[in-house]
Structure formats: structure tokens, C-alpha cells
C-alpha positions in Angstrom: -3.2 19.0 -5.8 -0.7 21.8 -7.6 -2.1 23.9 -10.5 -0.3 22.8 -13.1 -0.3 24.8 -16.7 -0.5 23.3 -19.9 2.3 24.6 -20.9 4.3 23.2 -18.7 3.0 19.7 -19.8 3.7 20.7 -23.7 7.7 21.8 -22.7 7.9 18.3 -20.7 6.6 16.8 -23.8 9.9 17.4 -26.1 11.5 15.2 -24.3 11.7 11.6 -24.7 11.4 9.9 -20.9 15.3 9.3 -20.8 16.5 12.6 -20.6 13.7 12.9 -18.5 15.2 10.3 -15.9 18.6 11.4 -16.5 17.4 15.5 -15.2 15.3 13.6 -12.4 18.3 11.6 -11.3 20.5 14.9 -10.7 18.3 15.9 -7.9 19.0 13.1 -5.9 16.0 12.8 -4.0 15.8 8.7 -4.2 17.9 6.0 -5.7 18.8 6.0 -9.1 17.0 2.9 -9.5 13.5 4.3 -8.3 10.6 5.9 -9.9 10.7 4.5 -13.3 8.4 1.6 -14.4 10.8 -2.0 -15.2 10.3 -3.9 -18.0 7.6 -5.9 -17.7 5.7 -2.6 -18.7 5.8 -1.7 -22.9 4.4 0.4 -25.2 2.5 -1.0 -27.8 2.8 1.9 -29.9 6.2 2.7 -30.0 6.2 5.3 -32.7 3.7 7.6 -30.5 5.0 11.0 -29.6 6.2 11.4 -25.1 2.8 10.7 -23.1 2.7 13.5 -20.2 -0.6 13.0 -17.4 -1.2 12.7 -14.4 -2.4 9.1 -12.9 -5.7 7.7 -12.7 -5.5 4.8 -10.6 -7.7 1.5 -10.7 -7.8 -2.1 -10.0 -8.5 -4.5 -12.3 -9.8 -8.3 -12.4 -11.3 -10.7 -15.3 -10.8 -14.2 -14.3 -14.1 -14.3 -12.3 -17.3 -12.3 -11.8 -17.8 -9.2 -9.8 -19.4 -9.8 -6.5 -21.6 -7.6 -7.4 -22.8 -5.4 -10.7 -21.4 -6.6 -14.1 -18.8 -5.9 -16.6 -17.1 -2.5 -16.4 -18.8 -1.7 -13.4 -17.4 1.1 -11.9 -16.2 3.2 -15.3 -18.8 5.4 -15.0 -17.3 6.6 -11.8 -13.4 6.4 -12.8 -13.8 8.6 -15.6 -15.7 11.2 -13.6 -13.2 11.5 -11.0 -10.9 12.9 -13.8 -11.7 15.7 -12.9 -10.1 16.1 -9.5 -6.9 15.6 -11.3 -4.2 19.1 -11.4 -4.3 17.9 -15.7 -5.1 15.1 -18.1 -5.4 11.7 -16.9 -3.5 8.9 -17.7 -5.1 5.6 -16.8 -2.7 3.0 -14.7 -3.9 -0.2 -14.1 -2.6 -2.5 -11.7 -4.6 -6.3 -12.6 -5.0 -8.7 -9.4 -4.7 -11.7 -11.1 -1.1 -13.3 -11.5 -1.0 -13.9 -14.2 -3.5 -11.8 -16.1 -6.6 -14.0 -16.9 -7.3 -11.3 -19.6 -7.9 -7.9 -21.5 -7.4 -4.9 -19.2 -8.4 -2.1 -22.1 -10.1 -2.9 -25.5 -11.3 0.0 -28.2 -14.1 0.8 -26.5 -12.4 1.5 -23.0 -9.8 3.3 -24.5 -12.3 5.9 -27.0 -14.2 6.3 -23.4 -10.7 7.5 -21.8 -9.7 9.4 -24.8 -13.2 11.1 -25.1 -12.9 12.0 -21.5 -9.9 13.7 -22.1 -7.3 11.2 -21.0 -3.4 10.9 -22.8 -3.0 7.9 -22.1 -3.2 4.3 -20.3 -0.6 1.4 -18.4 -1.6 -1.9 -17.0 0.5 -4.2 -15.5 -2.0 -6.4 -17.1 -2.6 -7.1 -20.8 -3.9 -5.5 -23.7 -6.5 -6.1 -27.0 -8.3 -4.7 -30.1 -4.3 -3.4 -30.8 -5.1 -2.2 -34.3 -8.5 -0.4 -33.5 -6.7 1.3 -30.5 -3.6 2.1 -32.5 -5.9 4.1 -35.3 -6.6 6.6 -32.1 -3.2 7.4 -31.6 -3.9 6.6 -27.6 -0.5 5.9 -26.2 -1.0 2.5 -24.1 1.7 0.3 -21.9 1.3 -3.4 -21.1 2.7 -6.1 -20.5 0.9 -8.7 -22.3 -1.9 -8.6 -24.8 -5.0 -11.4 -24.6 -7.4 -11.7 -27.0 -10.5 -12.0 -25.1 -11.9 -9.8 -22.0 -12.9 -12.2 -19.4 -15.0 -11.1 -16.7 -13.6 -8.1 -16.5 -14.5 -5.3 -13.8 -12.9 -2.5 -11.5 -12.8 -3.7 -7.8 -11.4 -0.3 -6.7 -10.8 3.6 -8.2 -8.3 5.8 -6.9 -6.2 4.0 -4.6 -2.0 3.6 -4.8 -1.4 0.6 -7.5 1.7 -0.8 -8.0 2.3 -1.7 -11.6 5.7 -2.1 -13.0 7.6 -2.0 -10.1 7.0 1.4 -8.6 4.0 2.6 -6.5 1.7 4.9 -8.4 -0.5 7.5 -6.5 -3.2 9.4 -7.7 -2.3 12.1 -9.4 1.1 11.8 -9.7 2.8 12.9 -12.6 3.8 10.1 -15.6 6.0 10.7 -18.7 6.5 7.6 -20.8 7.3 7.2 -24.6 9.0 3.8 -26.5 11.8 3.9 -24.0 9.0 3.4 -20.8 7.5 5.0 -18.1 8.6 7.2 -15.1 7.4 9.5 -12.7 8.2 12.9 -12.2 8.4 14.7 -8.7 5.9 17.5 -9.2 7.6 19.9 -6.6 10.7 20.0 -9.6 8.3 19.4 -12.5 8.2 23.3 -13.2 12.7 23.0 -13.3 12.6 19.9 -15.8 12.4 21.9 -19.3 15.1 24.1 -18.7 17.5 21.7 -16.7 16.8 18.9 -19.9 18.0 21.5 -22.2 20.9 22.2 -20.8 21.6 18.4 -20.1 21.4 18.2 -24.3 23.8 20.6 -24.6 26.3 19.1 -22.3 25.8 15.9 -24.2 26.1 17.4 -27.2 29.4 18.6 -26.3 30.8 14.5 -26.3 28.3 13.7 -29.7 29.3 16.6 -31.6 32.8 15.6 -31.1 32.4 12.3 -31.8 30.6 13.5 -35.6 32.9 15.8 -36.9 35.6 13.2 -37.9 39.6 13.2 -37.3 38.7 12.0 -33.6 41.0 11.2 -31.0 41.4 9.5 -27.6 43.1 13.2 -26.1 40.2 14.8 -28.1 37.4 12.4 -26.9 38.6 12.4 -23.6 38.4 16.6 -23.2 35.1 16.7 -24.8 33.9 14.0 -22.1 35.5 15.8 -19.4 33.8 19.3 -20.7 31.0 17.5 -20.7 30.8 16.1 -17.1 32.1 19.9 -15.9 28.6 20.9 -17.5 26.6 18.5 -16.1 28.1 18.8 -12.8 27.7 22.2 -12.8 23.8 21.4 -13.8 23.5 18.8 -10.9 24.8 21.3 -7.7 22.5 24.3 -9.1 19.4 21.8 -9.3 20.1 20.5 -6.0 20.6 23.9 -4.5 17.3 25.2 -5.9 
């Protein structure tokens, strides 16, 4: 996998994830409606700061036993394999069971990720032990929550998982905040900081506008238009590059 600086993570970090979609979308290397997690996936903590990692990915089931070893079999190994990651991890689930039997992360799980250096965790599963796991300012996405664990265990670690409508790879690169969760292509990752701080300024052209007072529908409709000549302009460099 790509080196990829810290820095580069804080600068993606600024922005919340739909300015991050709206920069992606101007590339046009897939559908507008691709890449971004639907909303069945949440954040529980919606006042948390943009989440910015790169995927761990896992299997999870809880409504029967493990075949073989017990409970939480197999964390040993997921959190080791952290480590073959280009950055921080953040944990994505995708549970087997339909409809989630139980818990995917608790506070113990989740003090384990964080302690291991991971920003973060989704499961198209459910969540528990909210409060506790709220107190470690650990940004989590789910799309339940269930008060008990089951018989919860990790059939497989780093495979493609499919949680929330999209297909998540390992390592792939995840920005999510209160708004939800998309991927970033990590060959324009290093273009995203810049090109989402010109895309506020174009906006900013229509907002600013719209807050000064005395508007009007001739004034509104240059400031859009200067707008979309900005944006435009934005979209055929990004695509040339």
C-alpha cells in the first residue's frame, strides 16, 4: 500500500465528509451515487470531530457459537495486522446475521482498538456500552445498538466487507463525521485539501451573497452563476490532473 503522511490525514480532517463527497464527485471516476456508506450506517456520536483511517476489515457473528475457540476469538490477530495498514485503522464491520442477533463493539473492544491506535469503527451491525464508549471520544457508526453481546466472534479478518451499501477493502481510505461515511480514492487523496478549499470559496461566493442583505433574484442569480464558473473551472483542472 501508498505511504501516506500524517499530514495529509490532518488537512483531510478540516473537512466534514460532504465537501469531501462533493471534491470526490468532480473527478468523475464512478457514479455520483457510489462510494459513500447509505443510511442504514450512523454515528452515534455526532458531535465528534471528521474520522480519517484507513479500513480494517472483519466479519462478525453473535447469534450462535464459534465452530471453534470462544468469544472474541480472533482479536488478537485483527489488531496485529494494523500494522500492515499505509495509517491508522479504522475498524469496519460487516455482521452476517440479518438482522443483527447482537452487540458488534462494547467498551472493551473499542479501548482495545483505540489503544492500538485505531480512529475509529463502523458495523453494519449494532452497537452497546454507548456512554462508556462515548467518554473515549472513539468515533463509531452503526446501525443499531443491542444491549447484550451474544455469542459474539470474528469468522474472518481482512477480507472485502460490504457494510452500508458499498464494498470496503482493506486499507482503503474512510472519512466519516455526523453527516456519514465515504471512501476516498487514495490515488487523488494527496489533491483533496486544496481542491476542498477552493470548492468553499466558490460556495462562498452564493452564501456570502445570500448574508449581506438587500438580495435580489438578478443578484442571486450572478453570484450562482460565478459560482458554477468556479467550480467548473475546479472540476476540468482536477480531471486533467
Amino acid at each position: 500500500m501508498p505511504t501516506v503522511l500524517p499530514s495529509l490525514l490532518d488537512e483531510l480532517r478540516k473537512y466534514d465528509t460532504p465537501t469531501i463527497c462533493n471534491v470526490v464527485e468532480l473527478y468523475d471516476l464512478y457514479p455520483r451515487t457510489a462510494g459513500y456508506m447509505d443510511a442504514r450506517i450512523i454515528a452515534c456520536y455526532p458531535k465528534l470531530p471528521p474520522m480519517v483511517g484507513f479500513a480494517s476489515t472483519a466479519t462478525f457473528r453473535s447469534a450462535s457459537p464459534p465452530r471453534s475457540g470462544s468469544a472474541y476469538a480472533g482479536l488478537d490477530e485483527q489488531v496485529a495486522r494494523f500494522r500492515e495498514l499505509p495509517g491508522p485503522a479504522v475498524v469496519v464491520f460487516q455482521d452476517l446475521d440479518s438482522p443483527p442477533a447482537a452487540a458488534t463493539f462494547g467498551e472493551v473492544m473499542c479501548t482495545t482498538y483505540q489503544a492500538f491506535g485505531a480512529v475509529g469503527l463502523i458495523t453494519s451491525g449494532a452497537g452497546r456500552d454507548l456512554d462508556q464508549v462515548e467518554a473515549l471520544n472513539f468515533p463509531c457508526f452503526t446501525s443499531s445498538t443491542i444491549c447484550a453481546h451474544g455469542y459474539c466472534h470474528i469468522p474472518s479478518i481482512h477480507v472485502p466487507v460490504h457494510v452500508g451499501g458499498v464494498t470496503i477493502h482493506p486499507g482503503d481510505l474512510l472519512h466519516g463525521d455526523r453527516n456519514g461515511v465515504t471512501t476516498i480514492p487514495l490515488e487523488i487523496a494527496s489533491e483533496l485539501p486544496q481542491a476542498c478549499a477552493e470548492l468553499a470559496a466558490a460556495e462562498a461566493v452564493v452564501l456570502n451573497y445570500l448574508r449581506q442583505g438587500n438580495v435580489t433574484p438578478k443578484g442571486y442569480a450572478e453570484a450562482r452563476q460565478e459560482c458554477k464558473r468556479q467550480i467548473d473551472a475546479l472540476a476540468k483542472r482536477l480531471k486533467r490532473q
